[in-house]
PQR file with spaces between the fields and no chain letter, atoms N, CA, C, O and H, PARSE charges and radii, in Angstrom:
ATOM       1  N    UNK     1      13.795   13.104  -38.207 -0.4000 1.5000
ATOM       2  CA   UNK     1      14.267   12.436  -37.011 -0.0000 2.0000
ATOM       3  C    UNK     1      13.922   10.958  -37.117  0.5500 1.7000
ATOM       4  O    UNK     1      12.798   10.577  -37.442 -0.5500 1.4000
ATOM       5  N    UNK     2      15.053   10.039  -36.797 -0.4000 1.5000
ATOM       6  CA   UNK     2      14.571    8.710  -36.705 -0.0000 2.0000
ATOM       7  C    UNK     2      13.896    7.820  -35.396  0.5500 1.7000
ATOM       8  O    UNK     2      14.580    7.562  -34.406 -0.5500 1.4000
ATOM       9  H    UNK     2      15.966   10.348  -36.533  0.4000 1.0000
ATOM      10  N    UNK     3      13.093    7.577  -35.468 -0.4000 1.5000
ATOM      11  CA   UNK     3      11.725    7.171  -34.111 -0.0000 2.0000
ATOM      12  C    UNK     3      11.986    5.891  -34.493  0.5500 1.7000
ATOM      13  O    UNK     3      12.128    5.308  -35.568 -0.5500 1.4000
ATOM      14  H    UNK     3      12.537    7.787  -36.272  0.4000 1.0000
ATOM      15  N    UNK     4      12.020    5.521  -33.011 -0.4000 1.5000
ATOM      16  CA   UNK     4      11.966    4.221  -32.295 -0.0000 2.0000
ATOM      17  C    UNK     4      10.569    3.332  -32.699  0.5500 1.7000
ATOM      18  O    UNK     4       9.776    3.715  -31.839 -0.5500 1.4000
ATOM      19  H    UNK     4      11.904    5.995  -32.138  0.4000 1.0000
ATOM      20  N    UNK     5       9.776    2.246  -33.643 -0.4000 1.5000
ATOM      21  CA   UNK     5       8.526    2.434  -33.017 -0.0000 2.0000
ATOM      22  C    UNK     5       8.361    1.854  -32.531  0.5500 1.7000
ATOM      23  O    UNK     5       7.147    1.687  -32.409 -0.5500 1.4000
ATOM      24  H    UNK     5      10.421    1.935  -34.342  0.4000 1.0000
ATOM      25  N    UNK     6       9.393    0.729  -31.570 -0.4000 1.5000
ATOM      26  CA   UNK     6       9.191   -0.030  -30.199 -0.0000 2.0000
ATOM      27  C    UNK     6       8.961    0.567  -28.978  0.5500 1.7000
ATOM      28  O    UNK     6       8.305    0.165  -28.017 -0.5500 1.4000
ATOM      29  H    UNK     6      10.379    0.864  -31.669  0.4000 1.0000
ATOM      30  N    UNK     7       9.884    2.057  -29.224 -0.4000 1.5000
ATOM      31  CA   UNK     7       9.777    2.669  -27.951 -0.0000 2.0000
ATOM      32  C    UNK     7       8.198    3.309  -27.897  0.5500 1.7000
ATOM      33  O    UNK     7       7.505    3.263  -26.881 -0.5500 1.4000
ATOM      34  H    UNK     7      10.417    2.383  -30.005  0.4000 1.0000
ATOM      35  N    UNK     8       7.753    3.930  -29.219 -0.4000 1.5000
ATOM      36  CA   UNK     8       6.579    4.707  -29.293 -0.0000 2.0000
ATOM      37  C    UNK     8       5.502    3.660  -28.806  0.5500 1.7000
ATOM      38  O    UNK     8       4.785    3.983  -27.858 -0.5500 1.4000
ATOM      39  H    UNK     8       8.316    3.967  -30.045  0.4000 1.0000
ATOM      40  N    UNK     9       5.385    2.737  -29.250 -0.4000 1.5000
ATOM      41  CA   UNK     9       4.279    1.548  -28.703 -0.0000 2.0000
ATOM      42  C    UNK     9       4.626    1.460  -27.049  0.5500 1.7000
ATOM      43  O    UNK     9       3.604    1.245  -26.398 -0.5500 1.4000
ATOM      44  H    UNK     9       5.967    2.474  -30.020  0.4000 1.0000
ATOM      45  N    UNK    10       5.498    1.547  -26.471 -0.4000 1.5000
ATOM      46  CA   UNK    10       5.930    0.921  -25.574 -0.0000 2.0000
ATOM      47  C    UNK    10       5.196    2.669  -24.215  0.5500 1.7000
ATOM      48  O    UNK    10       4.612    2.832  -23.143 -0.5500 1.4000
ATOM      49  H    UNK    10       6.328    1.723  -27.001  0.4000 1.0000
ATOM      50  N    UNK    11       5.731    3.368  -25.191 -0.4000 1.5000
ATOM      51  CA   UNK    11       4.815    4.407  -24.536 -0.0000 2.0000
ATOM      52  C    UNK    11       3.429    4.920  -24.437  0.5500 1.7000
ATOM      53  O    UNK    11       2.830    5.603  -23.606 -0.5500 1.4000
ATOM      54  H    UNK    11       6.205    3.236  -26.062  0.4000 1.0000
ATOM      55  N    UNK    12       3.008    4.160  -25.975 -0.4000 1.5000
ATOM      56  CA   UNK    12       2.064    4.486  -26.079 -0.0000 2.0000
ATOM      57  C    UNK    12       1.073    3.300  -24.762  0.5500 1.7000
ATOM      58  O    UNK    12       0.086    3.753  -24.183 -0.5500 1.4000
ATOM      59  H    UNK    12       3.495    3.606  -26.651  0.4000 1.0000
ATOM      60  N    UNK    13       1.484    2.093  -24.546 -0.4000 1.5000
ATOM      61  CA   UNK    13       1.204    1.080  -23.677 -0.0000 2.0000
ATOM      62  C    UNK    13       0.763    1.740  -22.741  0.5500 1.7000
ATOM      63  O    UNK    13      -0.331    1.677  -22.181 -0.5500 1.4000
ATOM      64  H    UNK    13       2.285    1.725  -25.017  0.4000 1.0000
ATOM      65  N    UNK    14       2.349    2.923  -22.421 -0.4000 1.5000
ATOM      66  CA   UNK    14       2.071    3.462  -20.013 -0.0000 2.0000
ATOM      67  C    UNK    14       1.042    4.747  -20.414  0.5500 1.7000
ATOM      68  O    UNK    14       0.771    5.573  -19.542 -0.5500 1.4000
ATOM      69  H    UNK    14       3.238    2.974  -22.876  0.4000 1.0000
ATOM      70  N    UNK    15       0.405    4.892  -21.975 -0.4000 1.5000
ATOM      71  CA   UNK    15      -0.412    5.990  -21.713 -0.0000 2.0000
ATOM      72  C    UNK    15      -1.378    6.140  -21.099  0.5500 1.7000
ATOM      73  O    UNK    15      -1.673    5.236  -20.317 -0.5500 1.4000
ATOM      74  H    UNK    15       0.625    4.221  -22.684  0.4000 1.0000
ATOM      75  N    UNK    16      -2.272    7.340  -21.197 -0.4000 1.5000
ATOM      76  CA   UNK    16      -3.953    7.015  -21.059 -0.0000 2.0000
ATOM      77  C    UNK    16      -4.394    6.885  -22.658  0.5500 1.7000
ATOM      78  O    UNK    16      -5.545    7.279  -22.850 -0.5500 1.4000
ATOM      79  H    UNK    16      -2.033    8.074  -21.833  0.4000 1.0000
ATOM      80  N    UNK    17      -4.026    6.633  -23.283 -0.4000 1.5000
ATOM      81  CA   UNK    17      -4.569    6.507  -24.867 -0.0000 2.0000
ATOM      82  C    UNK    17      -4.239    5.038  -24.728  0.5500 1.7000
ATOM      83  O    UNK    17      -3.463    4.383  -24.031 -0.5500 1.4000
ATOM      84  H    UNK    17      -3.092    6.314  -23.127  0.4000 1.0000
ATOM      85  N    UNK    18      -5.528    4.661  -26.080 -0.4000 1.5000
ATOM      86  CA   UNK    18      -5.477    3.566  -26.306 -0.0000 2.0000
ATOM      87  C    UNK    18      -5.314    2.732  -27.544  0.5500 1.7000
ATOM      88  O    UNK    18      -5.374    1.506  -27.635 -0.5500 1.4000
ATOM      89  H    UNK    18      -6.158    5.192  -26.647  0.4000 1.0000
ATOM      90  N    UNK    19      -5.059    3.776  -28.635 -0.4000 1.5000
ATOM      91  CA   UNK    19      -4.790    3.212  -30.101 -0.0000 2.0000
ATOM      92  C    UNK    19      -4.091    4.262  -30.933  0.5500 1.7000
ATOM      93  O    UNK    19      -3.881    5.474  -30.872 -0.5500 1.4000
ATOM      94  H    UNK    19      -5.010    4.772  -28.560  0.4000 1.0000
ATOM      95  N    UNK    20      -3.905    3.553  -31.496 -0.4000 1.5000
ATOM      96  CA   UNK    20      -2.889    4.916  -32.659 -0.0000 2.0000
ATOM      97  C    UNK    20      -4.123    5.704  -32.925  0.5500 1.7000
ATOM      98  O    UNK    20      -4.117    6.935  -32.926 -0.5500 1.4000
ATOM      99  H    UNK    20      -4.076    2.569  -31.545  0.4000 1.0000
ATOM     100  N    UNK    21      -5.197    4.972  -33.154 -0.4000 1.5000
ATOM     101  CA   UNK    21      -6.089    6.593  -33.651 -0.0000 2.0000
ATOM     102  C    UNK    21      -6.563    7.110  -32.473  0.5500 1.7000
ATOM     103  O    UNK    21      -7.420    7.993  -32.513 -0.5500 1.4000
ATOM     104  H    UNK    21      -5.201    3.972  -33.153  0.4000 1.0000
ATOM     105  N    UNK    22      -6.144    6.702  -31.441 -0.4000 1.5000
ATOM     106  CA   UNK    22      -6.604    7.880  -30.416 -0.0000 2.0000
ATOM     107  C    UNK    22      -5.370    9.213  -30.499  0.5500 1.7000
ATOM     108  O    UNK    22      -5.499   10.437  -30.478 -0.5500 1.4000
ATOM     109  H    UNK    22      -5.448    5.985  -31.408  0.4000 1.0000
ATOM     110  N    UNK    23      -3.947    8.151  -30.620 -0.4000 1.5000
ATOM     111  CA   UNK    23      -3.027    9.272  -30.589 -0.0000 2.0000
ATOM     112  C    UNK    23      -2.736   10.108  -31.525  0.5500 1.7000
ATOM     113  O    UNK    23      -2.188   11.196  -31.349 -0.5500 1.4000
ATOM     114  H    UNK    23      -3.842    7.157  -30.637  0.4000 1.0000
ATOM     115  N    UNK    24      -3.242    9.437  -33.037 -0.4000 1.5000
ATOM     116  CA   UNK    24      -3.123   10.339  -34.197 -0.0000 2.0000
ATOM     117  C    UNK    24      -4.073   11.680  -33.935  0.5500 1.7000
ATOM     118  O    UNK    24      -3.673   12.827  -34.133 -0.5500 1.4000
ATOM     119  H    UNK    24      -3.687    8.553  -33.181  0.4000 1.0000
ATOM     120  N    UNK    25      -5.546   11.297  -33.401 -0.4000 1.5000
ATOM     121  CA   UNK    25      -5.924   12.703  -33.032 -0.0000 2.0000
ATOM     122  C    UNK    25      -5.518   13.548  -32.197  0.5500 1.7000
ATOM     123  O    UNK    25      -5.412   14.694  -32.634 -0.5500 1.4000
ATOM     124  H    UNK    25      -5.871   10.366  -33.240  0.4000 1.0000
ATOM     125  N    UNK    26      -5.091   13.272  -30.494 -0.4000 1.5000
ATOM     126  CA   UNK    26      -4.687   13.884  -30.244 -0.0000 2.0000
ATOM     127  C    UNK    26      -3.193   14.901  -30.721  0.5500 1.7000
ATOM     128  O    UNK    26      -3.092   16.050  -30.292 -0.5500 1.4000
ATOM     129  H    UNK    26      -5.177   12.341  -30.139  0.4000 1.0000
ATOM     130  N    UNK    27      -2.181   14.321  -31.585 -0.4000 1.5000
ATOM     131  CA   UNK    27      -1.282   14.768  -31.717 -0.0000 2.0000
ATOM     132  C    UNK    27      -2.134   15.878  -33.100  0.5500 1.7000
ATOM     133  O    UNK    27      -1.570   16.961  -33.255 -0.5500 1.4000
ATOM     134  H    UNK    27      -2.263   13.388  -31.933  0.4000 1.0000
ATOM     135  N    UNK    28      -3.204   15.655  -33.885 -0.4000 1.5000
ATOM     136  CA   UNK    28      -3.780   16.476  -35.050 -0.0000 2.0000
ATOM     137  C    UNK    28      -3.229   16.022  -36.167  0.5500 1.7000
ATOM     138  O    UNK    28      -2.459   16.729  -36.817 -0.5500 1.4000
ATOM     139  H    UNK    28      -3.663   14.775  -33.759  0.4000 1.0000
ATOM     140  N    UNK    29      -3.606   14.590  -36.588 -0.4000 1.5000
ATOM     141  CA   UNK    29      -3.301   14.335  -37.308 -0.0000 2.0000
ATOM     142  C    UNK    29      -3.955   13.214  -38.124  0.5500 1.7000
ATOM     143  O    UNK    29      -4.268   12.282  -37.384 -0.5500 1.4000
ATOM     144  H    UNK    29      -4.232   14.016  -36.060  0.4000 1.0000
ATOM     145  N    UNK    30      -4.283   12.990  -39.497 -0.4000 1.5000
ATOM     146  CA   UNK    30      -5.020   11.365  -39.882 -0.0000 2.0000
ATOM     147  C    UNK    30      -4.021    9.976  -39.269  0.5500 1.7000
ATOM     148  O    UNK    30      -2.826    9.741  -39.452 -0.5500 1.4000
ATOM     149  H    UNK    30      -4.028   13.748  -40.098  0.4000 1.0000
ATOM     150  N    UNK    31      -5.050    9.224  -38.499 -0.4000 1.5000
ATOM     151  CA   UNK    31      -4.447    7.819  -38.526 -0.0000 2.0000
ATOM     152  C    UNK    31      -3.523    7.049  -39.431  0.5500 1.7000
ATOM     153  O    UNK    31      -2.568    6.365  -39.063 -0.5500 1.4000
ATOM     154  H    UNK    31      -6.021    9.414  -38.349  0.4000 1.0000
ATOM     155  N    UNK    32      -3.933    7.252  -40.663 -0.4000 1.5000
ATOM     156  CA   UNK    32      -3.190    6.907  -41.839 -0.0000 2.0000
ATOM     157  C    UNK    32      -1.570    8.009  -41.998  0.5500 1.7000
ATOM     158  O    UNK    32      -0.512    7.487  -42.348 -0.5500 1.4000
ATOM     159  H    UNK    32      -4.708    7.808  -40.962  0.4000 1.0000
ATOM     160  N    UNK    33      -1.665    9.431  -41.693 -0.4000 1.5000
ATOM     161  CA   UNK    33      -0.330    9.612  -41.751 -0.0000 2.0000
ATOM     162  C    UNK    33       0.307    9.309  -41.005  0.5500 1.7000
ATOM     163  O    UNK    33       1.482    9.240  -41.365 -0.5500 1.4000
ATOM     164  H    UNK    33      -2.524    9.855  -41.408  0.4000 1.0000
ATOM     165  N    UNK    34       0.058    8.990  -39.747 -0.4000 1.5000
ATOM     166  CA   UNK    34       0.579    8.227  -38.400 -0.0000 2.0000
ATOM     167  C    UNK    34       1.105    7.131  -38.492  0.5500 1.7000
ATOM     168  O    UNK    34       2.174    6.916  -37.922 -0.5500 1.4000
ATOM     169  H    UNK    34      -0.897    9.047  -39.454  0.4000 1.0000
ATOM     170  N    UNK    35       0.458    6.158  -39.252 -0.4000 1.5000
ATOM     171  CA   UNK    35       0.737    4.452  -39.991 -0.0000 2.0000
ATOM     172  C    UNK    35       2.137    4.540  -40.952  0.5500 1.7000
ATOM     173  O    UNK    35       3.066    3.755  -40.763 -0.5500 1.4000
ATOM     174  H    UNK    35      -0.411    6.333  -39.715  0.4000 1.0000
ATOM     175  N    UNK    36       2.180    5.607  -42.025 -0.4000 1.5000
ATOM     176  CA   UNK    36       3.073    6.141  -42.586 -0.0000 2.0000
ATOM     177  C    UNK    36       4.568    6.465  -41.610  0.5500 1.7000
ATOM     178  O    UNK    36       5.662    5.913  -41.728 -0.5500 1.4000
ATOM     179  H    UNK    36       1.425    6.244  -42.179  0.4000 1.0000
ATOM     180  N    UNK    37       4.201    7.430  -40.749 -0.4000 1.5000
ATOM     181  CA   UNK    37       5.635    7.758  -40.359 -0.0000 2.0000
ATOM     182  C    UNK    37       5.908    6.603  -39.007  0.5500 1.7000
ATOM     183  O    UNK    37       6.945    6.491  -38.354 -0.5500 1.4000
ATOM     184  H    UNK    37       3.312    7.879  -40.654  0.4000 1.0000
ATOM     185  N    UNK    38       5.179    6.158  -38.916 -0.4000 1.5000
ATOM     186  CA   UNK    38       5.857    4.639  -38.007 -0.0000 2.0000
ATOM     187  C    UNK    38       6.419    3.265  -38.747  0.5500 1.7000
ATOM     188  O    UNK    38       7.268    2.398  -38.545 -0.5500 1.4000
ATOM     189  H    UNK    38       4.336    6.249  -39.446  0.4000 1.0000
ATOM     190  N    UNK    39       5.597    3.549  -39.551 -0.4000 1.5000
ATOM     191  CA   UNK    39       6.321    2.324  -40.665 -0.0000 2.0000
ATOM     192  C    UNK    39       7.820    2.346  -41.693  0.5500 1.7000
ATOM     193  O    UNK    39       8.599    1.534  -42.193 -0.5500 1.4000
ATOM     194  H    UNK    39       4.907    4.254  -39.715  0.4000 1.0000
ATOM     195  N    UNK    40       7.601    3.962  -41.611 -0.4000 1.5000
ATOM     196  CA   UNK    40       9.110    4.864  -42.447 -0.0000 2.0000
ATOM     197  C    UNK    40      10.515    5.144  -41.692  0.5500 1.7000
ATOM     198  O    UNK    40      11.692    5.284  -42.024 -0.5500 1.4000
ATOM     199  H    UNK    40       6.968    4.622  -41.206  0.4000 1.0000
ATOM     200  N    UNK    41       9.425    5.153  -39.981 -0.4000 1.5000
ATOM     201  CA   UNK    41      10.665    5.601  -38.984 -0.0000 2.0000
ATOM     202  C    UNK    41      11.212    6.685  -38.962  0.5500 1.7000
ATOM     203  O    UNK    41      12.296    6.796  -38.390 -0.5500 1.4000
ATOM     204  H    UNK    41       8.469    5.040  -39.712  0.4000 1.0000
ATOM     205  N    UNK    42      10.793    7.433  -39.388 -0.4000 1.5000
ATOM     206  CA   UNK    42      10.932    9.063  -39.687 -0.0000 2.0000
ATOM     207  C    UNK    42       9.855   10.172  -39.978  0.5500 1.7000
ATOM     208  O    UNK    42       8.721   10.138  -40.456 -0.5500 1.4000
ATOM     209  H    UNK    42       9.912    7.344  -39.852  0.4000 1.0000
ATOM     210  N    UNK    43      10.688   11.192  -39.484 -0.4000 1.5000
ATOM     211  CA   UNK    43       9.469   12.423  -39.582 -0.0000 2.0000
ATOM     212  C    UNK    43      10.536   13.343  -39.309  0.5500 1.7000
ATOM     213  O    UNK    43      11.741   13.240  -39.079 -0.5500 1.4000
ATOM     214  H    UNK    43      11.609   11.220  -39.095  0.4000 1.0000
ATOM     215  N    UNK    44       9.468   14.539  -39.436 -0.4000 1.5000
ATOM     216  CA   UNK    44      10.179   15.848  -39.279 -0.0000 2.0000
ATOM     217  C    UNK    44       9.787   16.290  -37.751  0.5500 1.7000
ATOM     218  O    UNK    44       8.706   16.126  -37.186 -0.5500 1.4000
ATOM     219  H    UNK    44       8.490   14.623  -39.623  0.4000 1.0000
ATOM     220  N    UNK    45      11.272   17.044  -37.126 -0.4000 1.5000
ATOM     221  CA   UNK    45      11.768   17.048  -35.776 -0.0000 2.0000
ATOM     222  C    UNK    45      10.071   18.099  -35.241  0.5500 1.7000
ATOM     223  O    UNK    45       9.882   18.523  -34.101 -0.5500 1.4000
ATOM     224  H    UNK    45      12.150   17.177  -37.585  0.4000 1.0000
ATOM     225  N    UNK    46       9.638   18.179  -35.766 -0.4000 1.5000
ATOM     226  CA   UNK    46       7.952   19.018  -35.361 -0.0000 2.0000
ATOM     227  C    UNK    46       7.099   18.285  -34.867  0.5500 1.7000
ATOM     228  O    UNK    46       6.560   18.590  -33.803 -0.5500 1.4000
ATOM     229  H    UNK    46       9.792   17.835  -36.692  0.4000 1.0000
ATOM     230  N    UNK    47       6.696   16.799  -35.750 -0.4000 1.5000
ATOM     231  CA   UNK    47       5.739   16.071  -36.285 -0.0000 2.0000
ATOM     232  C    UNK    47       6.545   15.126  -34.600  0.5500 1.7000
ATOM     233  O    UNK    47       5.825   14.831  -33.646 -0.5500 1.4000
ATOM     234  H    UNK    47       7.133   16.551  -36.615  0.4000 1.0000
ATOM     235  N    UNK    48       7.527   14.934  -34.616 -0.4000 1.5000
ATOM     236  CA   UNK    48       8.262   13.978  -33.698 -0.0000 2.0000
ATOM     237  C    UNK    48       7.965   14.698  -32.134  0.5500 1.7000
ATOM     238  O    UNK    48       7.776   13.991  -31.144 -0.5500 1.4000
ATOM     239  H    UNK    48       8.113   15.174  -35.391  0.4000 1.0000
ATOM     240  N    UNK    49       7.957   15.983  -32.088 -0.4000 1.5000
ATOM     241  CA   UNK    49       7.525   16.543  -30.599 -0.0000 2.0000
ATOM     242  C    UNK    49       6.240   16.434  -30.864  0.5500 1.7000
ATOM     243  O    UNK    49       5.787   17.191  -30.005 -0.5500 1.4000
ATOM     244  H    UNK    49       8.110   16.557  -32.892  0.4000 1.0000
ATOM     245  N    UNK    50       5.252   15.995  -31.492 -0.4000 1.5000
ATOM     246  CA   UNK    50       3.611   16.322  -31.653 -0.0000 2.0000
ATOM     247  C    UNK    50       3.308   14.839  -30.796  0.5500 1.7000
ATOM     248  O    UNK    50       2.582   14.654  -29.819 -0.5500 1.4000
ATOM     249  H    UNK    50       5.620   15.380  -32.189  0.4000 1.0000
ATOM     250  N    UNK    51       4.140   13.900  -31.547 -0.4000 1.5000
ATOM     251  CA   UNK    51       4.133   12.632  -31.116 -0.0000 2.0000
ATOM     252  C    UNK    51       4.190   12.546  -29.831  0.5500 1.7000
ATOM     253  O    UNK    51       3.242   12.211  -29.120 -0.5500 1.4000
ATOM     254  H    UNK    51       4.730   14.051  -32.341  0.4000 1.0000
ATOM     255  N    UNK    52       5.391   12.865  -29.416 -0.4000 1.5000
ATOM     256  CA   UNK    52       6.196   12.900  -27.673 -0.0000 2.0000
ATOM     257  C    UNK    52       5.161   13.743  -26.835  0.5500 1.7000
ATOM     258  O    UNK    52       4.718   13.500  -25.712 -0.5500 1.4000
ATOM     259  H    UNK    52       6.161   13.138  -29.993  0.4000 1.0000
ATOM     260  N    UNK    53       4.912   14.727  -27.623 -0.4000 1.5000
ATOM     261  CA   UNK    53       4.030   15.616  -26.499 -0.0000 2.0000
ATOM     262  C    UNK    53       2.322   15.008  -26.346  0.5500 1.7000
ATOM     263  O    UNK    53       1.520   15.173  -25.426 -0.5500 1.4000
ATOM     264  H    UNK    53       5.272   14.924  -28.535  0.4000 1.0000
ATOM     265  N    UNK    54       2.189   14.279  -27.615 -0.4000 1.5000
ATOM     266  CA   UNK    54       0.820   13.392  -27.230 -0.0000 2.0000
ATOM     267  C    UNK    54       0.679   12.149  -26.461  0.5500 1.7000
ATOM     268  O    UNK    54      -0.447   11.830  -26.080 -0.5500 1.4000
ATOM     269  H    UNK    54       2.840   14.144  -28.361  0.4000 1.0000
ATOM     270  N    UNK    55       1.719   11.392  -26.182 -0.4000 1.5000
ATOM     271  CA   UNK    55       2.039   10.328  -25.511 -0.0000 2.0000
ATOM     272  C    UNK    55       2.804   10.985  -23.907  0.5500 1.7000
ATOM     273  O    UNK    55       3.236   10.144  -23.119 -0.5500 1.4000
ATOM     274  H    UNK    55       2.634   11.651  -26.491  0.4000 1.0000
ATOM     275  N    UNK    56       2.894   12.240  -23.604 -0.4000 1.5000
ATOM     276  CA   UNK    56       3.456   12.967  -22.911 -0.0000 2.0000
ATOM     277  C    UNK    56       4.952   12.032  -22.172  0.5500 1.7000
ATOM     278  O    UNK    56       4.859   11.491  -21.070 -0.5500 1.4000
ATOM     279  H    UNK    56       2.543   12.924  -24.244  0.4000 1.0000
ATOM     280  N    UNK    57       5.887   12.002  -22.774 -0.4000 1.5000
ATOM     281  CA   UNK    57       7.397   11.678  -22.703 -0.0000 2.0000
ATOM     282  C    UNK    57       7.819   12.655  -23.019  0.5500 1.7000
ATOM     283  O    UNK    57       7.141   13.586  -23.454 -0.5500 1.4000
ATOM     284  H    UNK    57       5.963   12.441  -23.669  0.4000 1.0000
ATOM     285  N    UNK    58       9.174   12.661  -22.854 -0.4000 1.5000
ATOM     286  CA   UNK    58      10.541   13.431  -23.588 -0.0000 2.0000
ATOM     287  C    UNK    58      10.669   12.877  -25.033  0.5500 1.7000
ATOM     288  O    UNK    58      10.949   11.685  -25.162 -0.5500 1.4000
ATOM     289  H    UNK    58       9.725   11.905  -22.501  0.4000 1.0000
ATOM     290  N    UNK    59      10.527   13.477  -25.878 -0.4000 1.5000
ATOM     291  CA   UNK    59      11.312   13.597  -27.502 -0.0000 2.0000
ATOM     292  C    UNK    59      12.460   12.171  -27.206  0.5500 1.7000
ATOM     293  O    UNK    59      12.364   11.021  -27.634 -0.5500 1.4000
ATOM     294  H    UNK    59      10.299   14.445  -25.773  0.4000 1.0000
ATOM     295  N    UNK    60      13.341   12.686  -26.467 -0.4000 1.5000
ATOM     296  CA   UNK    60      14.467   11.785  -26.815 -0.0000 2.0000
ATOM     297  C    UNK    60      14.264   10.370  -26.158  0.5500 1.7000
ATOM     298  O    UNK    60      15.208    9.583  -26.230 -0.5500 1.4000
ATOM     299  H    UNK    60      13.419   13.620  -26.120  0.4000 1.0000
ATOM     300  N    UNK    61      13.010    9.952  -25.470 -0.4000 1.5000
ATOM     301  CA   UNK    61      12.908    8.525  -25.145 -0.0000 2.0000
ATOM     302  C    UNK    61      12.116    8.007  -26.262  0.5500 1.7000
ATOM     303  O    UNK    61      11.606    6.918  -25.996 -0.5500 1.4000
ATOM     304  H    UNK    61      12.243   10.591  -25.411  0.4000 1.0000
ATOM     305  N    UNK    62      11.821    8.522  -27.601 -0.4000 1.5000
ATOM     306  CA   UNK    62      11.551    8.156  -28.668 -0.0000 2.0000
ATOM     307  C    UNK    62      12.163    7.978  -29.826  0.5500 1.7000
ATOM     308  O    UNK    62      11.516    7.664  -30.825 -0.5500 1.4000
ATOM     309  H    UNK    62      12.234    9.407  -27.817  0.4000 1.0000
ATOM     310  N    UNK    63      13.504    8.156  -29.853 -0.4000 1.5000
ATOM     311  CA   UNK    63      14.448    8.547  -30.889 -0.0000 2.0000
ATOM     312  C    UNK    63      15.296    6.877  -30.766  0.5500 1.7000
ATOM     313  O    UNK    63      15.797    6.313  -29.793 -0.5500 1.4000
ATOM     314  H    UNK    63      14.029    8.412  -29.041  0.4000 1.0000
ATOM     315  N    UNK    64      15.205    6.578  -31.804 -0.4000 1.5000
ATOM     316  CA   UNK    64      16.131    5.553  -32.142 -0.0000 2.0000
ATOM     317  C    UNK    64      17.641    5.849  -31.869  0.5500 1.7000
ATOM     318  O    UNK    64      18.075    6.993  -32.010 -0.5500 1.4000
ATOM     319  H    UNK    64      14.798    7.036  -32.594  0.4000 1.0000
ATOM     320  N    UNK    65      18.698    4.474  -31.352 -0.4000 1.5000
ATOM     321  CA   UNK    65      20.009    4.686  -30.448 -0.0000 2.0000
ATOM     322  C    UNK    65      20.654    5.439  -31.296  0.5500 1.7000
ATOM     323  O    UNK    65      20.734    4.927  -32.412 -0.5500 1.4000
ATOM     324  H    UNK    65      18.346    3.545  -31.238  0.4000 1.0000
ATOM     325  N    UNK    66      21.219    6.620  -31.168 -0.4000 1.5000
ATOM     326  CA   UNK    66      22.526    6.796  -31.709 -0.0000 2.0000
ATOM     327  C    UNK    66      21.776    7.887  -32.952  0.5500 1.7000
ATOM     328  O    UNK    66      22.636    8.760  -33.064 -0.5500 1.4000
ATOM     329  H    UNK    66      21.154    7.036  -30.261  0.4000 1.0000
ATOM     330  N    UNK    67      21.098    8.103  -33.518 -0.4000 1.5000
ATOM     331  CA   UNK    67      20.916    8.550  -34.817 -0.0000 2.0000
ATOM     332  C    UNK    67      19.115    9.818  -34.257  0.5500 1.7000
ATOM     333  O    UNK    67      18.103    9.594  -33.593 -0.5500 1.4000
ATOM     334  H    UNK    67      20.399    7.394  -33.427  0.4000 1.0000
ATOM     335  N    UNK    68      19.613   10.941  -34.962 -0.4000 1.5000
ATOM     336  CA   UNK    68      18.911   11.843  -35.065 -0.0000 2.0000
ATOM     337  C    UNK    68      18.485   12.860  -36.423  0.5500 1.7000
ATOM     338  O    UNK    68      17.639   13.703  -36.724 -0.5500 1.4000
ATOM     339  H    UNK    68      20.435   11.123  -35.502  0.4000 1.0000
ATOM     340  N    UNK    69      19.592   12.215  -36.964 -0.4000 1.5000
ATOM     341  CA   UNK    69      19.194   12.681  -38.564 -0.0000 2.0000
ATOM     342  C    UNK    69      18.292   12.568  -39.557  0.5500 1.7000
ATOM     343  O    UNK    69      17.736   11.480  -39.709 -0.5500 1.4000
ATOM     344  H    UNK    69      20.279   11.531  -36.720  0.4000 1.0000
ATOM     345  N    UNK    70      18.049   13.430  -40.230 -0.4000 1.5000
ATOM     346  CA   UNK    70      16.778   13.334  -41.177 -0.0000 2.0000
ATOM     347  C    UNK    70      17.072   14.362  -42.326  0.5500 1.7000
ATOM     348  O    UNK    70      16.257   14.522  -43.235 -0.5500 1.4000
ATOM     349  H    UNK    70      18.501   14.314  -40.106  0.4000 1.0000
């Protein structure tokens, strides 16, 4: 899936978290693979609800316009 990471920052902002490594743990994951799939803009549609559901949004207010493929 292709991720926004303006939108993900932008959510991550209205969270109660306060850094990617707060959210890399909560979602269960190393900081560093987190750095990876924000910098790649992609992940797998699993790894992308781990995200959404740790920043607690909808999936699709994280998805880059128009494109869902991977």
């Amino acid at each position: 899936m292709n991720l926004s990471k303006q939108k993900i920052e932008l959510a991550l902002g209205k969270s109660d978290l306060s850094s990617y490594r707060e959210l890399s743990r909560k979602m269960g994951c190393s900081a560093q693979n987190l750095s990876v799939i924000l910098n790649r803009g992609s992940c797998k549609p699993a790894t992308a609800g781990k995200i959404a559901a740790a920043l607690g949004v909808p999936l699709e207010d994280l998805l880059e316009e128009g494109g869902t493929g991977r």
